[in-house]
N, C-alpha and C positions, 0 to 999 in steps of 0.2 A: 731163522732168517732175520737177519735185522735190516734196517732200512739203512736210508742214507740220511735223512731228516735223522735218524737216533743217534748214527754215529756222530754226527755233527754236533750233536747238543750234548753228548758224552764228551768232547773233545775241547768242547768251549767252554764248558763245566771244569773241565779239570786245569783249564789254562789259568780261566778266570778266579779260581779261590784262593791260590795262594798270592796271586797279587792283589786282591784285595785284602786277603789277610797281613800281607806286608804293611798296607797301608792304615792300619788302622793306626788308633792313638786311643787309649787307656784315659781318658779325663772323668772329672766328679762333676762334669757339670752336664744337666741333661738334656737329653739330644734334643733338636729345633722341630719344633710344633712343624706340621705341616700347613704349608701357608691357605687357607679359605677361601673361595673366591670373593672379589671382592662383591660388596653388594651395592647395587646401584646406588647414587647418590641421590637423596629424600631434598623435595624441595621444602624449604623453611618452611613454616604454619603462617600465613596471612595475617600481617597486623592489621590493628580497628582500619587504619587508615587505607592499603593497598585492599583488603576486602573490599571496603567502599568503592574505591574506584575501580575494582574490576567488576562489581555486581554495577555499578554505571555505564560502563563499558559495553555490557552484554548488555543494557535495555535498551543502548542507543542503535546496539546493531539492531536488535529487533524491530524498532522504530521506523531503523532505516530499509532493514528488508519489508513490511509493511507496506512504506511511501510508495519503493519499486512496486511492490505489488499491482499497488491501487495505480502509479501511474503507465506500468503495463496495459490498463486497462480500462483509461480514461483517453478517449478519441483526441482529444485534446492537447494531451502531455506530449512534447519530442518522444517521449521512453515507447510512446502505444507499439504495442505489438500484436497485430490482429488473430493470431493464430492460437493466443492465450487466451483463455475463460476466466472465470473467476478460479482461484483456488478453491481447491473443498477441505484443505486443512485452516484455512483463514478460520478466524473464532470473533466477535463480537460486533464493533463498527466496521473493522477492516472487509467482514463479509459483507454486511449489508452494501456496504459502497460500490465493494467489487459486484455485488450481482446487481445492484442498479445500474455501475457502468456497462455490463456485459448484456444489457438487456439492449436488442434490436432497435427501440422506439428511439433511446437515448443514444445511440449510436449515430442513427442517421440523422438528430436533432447536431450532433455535434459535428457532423460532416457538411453538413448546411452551415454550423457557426465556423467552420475551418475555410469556405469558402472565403476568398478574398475581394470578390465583389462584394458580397454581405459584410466584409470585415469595416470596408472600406464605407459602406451606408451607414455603417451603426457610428463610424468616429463621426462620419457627418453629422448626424444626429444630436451623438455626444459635444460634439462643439458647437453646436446653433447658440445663440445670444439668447434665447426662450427657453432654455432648458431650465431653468428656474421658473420661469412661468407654467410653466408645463405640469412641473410637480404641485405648484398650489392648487391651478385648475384642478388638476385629478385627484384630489387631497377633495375639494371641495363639491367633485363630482359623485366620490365617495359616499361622502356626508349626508348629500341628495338623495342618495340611492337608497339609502337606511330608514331615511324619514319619508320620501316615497311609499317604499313596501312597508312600511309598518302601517301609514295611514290606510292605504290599500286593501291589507290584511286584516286591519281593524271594520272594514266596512263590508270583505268577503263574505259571504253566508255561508257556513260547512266547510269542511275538509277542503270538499274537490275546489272551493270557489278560493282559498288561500295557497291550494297548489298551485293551480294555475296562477296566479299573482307571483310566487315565488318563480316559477320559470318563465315566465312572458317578462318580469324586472330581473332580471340574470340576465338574461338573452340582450336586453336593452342596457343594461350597466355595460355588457361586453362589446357591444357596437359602438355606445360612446367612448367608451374609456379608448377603445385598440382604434377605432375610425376617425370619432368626431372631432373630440379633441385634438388629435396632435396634429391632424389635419389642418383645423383652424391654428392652432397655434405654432408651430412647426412648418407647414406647408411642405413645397415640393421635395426637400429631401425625405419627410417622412411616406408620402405617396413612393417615392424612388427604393425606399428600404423596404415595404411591404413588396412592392414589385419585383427585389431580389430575393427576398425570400421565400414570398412564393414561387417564382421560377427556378 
C-alpha cells in the first residue's frame, strides 16, 4: 500500500531530474562557496584618546548618580525624597553623608532650617551692620574662655576639682557665646531668631 505523501514525491522526483538535468552547463570553474552568515560588525578598538574620554564619561555619571544620591537625602535639596534611606550599596564619603543625612536628629534640624520664618530671622541677622562686630567679639570671647579655664584648672586640686572647672566654663562659654553676646551686640533680631527657632 503506498501512500499518497509517496506517490507525490515519486511523481516530483521524476518531473523534477530531467529538467534540471537539461539545465545544467558543463564549466571549469568551481561551483560558489555557499554564502556564511554574515557576522556582526566589531566595533573599532578605542584610541588613547576616545578611551579617555569615555573612562571621563563614566566617572562623571558616577559623580553625578552620587550627587542625586546624597541630594535625595538631604532635607534641604529641591531633589529630598523622604521615602528614600540611605543607600546600602553607597561605599566611602557618599555613605557616611547619606546616613548622617538619613539620621532623624539632622532631619528635623533641617525642617526647622526649611522653615521660612527662620529663613527670614537668619537674613535679618545676616544683614545687621554688626555682623562684623559680632565676629571679633566672639573671636575674643573665645580667647577669654581659654585663658579662663586654664588659669582655673591651674589652681583646681584633683581630677574632680578640673572637671568641674571644665564643665561649669563650657556651660558658661555657651551662654555667652549663643546669649550674651549677640544679644548685646545684634539686639532684637537676634532675641526674634532664637524665638523662631525655638518655637
Amino acid at each position: 500500500m503506498i501512500s499518497k505523501i509517496g506517490i507525490a514525491l515519486l511523481l516530483a522526483s521524476s518531473v523534477a531530474a530531467p529538467a534540471a538535468w537539461a539545465g545544467m552547463s558543463y564549466s571549469t570553474t568551481p561551483p560558489a562557496q555557499p554564502q556564511q552568515a554574515q557576522q556582526p560588525a566589531q566595533t573599532p578598538p578605542l584610541t588613547g584618546d576616545d578611551a579617555l574620554i569615555q573612562n571621563l564619561m563614566q566617572q562623571k555619571l558616577k559623580q553625578q548618580q552620587a550627587y542625586d544620591a546624597i541630594n535625595q537625602a538631604n532635607p534641604l535639596s529641591e531633589q529630598f525624597d523622604p521615602t528614600k534611606g540611605a543607600d546600602p550599596n553607597a561605599k566611602g564619603p557618599v555613605a557616611e553623608v547619606q546616613r548622617l543625612l538619613s539620621n532623624p536628629m539632622v532631619q528635623s534640624m533641617g525642617s526647622v532650617a526649611q522653615s521660612p520664618r527662620v529663613q527670614a530671622l537668619a537674613m535679618a541677622v545676616a544683614s545687621h551692620p554688626n555682623r562684623s562686630m559680632l565676629l571679633y567679639v566672639e573671636i575674643a570671647v573665645l580667647v577669654a574662655f581659654f585663658i579662663f579655664r586654664s588659669w582655673r584648672q591651674s589652681m583646681a586640686g584633683g581630677w574632680k576639682g578640673r572637671l568641674w572647672v571644665s564643665v561649669y566654663s563650657l556651660v558658661l562659654l555657651w551662654v555667652v557665646a549663643i546669649g550674651v553676646v549677640p544679644i548685646i551686640v545684634l539686639g532684637v533680631p537676634w532675641l526674634q531668631a532664637l524665638n523662631g527657632a525655638a518655637g
